[in-house]
N, C-alpha and C positions, 0 to 999 in steps of 0.2 A: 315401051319407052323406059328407059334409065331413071333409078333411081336420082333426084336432085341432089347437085352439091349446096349445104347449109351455107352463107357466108353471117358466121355468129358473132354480134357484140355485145358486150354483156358491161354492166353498172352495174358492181358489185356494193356500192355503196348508196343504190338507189337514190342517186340525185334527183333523177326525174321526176322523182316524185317529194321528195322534200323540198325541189325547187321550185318546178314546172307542177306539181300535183295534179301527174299522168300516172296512170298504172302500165307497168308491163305485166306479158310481153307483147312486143309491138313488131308482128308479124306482115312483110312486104316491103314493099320499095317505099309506096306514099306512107304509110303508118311510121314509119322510120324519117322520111322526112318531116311529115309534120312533128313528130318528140323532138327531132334535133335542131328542128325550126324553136320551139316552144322552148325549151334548153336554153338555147344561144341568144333569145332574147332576154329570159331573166338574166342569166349569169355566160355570158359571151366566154368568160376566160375558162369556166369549165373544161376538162380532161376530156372527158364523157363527150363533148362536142365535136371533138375531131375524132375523137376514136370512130363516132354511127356515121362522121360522114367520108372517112376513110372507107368507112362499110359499104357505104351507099357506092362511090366510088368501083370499088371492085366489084359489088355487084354486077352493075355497068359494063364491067369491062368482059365480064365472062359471062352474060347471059346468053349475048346472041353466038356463041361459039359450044354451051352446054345449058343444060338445065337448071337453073339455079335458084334458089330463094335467099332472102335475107327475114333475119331476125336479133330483134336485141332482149336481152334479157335485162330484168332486174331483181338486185336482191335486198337485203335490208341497210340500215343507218348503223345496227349494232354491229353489222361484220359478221365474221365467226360461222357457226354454227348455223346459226337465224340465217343466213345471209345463205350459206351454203344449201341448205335447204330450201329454199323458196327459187334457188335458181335452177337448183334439180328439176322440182316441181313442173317448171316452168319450162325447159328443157326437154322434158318425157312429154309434155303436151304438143310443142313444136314438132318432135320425132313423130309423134303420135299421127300431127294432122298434113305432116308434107310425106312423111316417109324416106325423109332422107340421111342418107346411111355414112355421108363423111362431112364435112367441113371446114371451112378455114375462119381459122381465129380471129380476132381482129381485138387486141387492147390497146389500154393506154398505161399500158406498164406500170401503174400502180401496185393494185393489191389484186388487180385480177388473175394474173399466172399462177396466183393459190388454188385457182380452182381449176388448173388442166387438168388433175387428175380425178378430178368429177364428168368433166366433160370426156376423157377419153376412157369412163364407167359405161358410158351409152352410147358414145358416137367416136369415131375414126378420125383423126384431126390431119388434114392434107398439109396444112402450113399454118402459122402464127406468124402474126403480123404482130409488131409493136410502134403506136406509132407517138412519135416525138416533136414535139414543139420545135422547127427550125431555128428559131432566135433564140429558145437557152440554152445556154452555157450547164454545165453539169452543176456549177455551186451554186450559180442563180437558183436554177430549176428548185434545188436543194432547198432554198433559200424562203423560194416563194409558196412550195408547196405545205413548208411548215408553217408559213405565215395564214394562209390557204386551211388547213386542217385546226389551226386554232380558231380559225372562225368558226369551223364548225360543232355546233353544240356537244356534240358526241365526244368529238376529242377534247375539246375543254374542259370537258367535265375530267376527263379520265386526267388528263395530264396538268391542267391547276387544279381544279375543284378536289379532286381526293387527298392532294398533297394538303392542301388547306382547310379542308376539312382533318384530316391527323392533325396539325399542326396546333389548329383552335385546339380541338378536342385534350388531348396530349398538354398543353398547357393551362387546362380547365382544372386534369385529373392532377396534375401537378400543383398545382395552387390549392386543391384540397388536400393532399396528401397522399394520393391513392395511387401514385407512381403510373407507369406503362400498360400494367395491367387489366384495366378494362377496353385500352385501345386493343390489346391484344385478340382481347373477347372479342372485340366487333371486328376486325380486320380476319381473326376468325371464322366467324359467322359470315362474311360479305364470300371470303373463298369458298364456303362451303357451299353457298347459294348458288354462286354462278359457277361448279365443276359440277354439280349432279343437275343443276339445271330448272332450284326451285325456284327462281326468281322470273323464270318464263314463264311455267307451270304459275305462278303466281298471279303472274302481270295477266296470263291467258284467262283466269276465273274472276278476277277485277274489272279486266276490259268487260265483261259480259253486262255487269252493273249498268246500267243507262237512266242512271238519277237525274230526272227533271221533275220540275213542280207542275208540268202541265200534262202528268201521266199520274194515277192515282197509286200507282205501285211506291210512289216516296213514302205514302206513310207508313206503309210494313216496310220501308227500307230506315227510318226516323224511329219506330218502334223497335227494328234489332239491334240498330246501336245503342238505343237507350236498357235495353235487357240484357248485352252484353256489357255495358258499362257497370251495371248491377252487378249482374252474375261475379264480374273481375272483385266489385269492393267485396260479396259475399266471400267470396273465395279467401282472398286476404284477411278476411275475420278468420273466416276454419282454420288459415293458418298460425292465428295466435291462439285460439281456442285449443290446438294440436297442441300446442309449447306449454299451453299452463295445464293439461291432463297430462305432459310428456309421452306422447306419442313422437315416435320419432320411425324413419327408414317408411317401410310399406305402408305402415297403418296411416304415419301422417299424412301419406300420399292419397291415400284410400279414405282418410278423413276430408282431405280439399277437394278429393273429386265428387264423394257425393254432394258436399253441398253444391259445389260447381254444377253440377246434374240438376236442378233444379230450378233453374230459368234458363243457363246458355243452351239449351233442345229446345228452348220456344223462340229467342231468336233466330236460331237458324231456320226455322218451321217458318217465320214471319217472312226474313228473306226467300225461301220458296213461295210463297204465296205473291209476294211484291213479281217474281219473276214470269209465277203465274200467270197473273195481270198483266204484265207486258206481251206476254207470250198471245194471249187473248188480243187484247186489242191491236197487234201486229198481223193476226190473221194465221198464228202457226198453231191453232188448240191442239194438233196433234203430238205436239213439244210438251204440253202437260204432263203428259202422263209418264215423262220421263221427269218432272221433279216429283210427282205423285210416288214414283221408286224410289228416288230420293229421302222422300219424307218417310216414306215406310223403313228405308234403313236406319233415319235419323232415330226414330221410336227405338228401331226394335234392337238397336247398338245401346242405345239409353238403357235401355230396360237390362240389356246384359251388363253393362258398365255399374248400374246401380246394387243387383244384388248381385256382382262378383266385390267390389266394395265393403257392401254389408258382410259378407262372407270376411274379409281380410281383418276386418274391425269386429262385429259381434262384440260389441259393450255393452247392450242391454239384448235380453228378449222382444221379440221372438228371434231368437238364434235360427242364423242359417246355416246348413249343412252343405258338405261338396257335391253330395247330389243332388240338393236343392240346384246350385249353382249347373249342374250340368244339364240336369232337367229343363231350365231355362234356356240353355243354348239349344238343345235338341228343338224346343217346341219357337225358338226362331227360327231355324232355319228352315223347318215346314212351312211356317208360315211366308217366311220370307219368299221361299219358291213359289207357291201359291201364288202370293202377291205378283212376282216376275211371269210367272206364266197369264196371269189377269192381264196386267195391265198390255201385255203382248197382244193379246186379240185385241183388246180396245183399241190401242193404237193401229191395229191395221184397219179395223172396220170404218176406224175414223178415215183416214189414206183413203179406204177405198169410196169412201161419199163423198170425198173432196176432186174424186176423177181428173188427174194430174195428166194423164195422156194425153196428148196432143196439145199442150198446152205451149208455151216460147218461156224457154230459160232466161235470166239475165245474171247481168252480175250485179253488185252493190252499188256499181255508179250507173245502170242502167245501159253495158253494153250487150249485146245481144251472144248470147253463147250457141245456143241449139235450142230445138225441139224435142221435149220429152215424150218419146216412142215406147217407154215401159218402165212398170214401179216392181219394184223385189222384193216384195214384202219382209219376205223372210231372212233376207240379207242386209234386209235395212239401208236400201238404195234406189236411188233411178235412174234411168237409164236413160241419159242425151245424145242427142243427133247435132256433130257440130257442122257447119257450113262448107266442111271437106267429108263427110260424108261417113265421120269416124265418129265412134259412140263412144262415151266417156261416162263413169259410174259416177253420182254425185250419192254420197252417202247423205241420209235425213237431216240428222243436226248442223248438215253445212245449208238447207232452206232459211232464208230470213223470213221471208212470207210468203203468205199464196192467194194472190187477188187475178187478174184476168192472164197475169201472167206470174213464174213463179221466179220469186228473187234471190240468189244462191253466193252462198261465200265461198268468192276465189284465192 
């Protein structure tokens, strides 16, 4: 039997889910009608509405003459990159579980055609469809879509919120005397975050945080802010205490950082421990032992940070030498490896009492993925059976938890 032909529509700005709060992708004929059902009733005027059911449509038209699947993809609300990515994602899965080797496009001429040449990275594109609103007119259309995109929070923020955020700012720095120049700093700093990508990276270690007061992890997460609040005023002391001994360049960097060294290592040691706790009572103890490496880094980078430090400064005895300094490095990274290879078996022996085989995958909102048929220890993975009969790697840290069934982030 012939490979199938894909018929793919893709929501590149994941309405679906900021509207309808469905996840893709939504693989078949009914899964496609029920989103674009769910779709069309929060928001009828939606783009995304006629595009799945132009989909649905030609599905229809060429099933009983070839082999065909549908499927729509979704990607993210920030666009870009994020957006581009998760459609990938999402796409290599679809490939993955029909095996089908070409496709016809199906947008709503938006912002989707940015991503044909993602799609024709993996898969053979037969035709694109673009499909258009009969009743508008090109200035309307114009008209309503910009009316349409200010609604939504993402573009307002980008196209009022930032201009007036400069504006206020900019007129603050003004009114104190301080001209352009610190707007420059932050508009600085905002490009730099979002072109290497630290503000994902960022949002990514934030989101992990799950501050509630009815999980006992708040109070080591109540206790790091309050040490790190510390740590910040201490610091700020070293650095007037730097200005009136005139230390200036390395040393008085080397003088803020030790004191800094001396509480902010125990918040962050708190916040692993709060995470700890989560990790526990969510049923993933085998997640431990990866902030247990964590914590061992946090130590054993302190301890280098401190007397390399001491080393830059040496103002009083006991004076440290550069081989003191090296000698500390050499006898962490022993240790550190140690530690990495410990905590390695512990984690598997744990995996292996917790006998994950044969177990039912899900996702986060409780849809069914596959059957876990094998764990990898060694690669740090398991190994799923999805309902087309194709095995998919689920690496460890994407387990939420593991109760009669195991729950995995998609």
């Amino acid at each position: 039997m012939e490979n199938p032909i894909l018929v793919l529509c893709i929501d590149r700005d994941n309405d679906f889910y900021e509207k309808a709060k469905i996840h893709g992708p939504f693989i078949g004929r009914e899964d496609n009608i029920k989103a674009g059902t769910k779709l069309a009733l929060v928001d009828p005027e939606d783009s995304d509405v006629n595009a799945i059911f132009f989909a649905i449509k030609i599905f229809d038209e060429i099933k009983n003459d070839k082999n065909a699947v549908i499927a729509t993809l979704t990607g993210s609300k920030k666009l870009g990159h994020i957006a581009d990515r998760e459609i990938a994602k999402q796409l290599d899965k679809v490939i993955e579980e029909t095996n089908a080797e070409r496709c016809i496009f199906v947008s709503d001429g938006a912002s989707d055609e940015e991503i044909i040449p993602i799609i024709k990275s993996r898969i053979k594109i037969d035709s694109v469809k673009v499909v258009v609103i009969k009743q508008a007119k090109e200035l309307e259309k114009t008209y309503f879509v910009i009316l349409e995109k200010l609604k939504d929070p993402y573009y307002s923020r980008i196209i009022l919120g930032v201009p007036a955020i400069l504006i206020f700012m900019l007129s603050i720095t003004s009114q104190f005397g301080y001209g352009w120049q610190p707007i420059g700093i932050i508009i600085g700093l905002y490009l730099l975050f979002k072109g290497f990508g630290i503000d994902d990276y960022l949002s990514h270690i934030f989101s992990e945080f799950k501050f509630s007061i009815d999980k006992t992890s708040w109070i080591a997460y109540i206790s790091a802010m309050a040490l790190l609040a510390v740590s910040a005023f201490v610091m700020y002391q070293a650095y007037h205490e730097s200005m009136v001994k005139h230390l200036y360049g390395e040393k008085a960097f080397a003088y803020i950082l030790k004191y800094g060294l001396l509480i902010s290592p125990w918040a962050l040691l708190c916040i692993l421990i709060g995470k700890a706790l989560d990790a526990r009572a969510e049923k993933r103890k085998f997640i431990i032992t990866k902030y247990g490496l964590y914590g061992c880094a946090i130590v054993l980078t302190t301890m280098m940070l401190k007397i390399g430090s001491d080393w830059v400064l040496n103002l009083e005895p006991p004076y440290i030498s550069f081989s003191d300094f090296l000698t500390t490095i050499m006898i962490s990274m022993v240790v550190g490896y140690t530690v990495i290879y410990a905590i390695k078996i512990i984690r598997e022996d744990t995996l292996s009492e917790m006998k994950l085989e044969g177990k039912e995958a899900v996702g986060e909102r409780g849809a069914y993925v596959g059957k876990i048929i094998g764990v990898d220890l060694k690669n740090g993975f398991i190994i799923v059976q999805t309902p087309f009969e194709r095995k998919i790697n689920i690496i460890l840290d994407d387990i939420i938890s593991i109760t009669e069934k195991v729950a995995i982030r998609q």
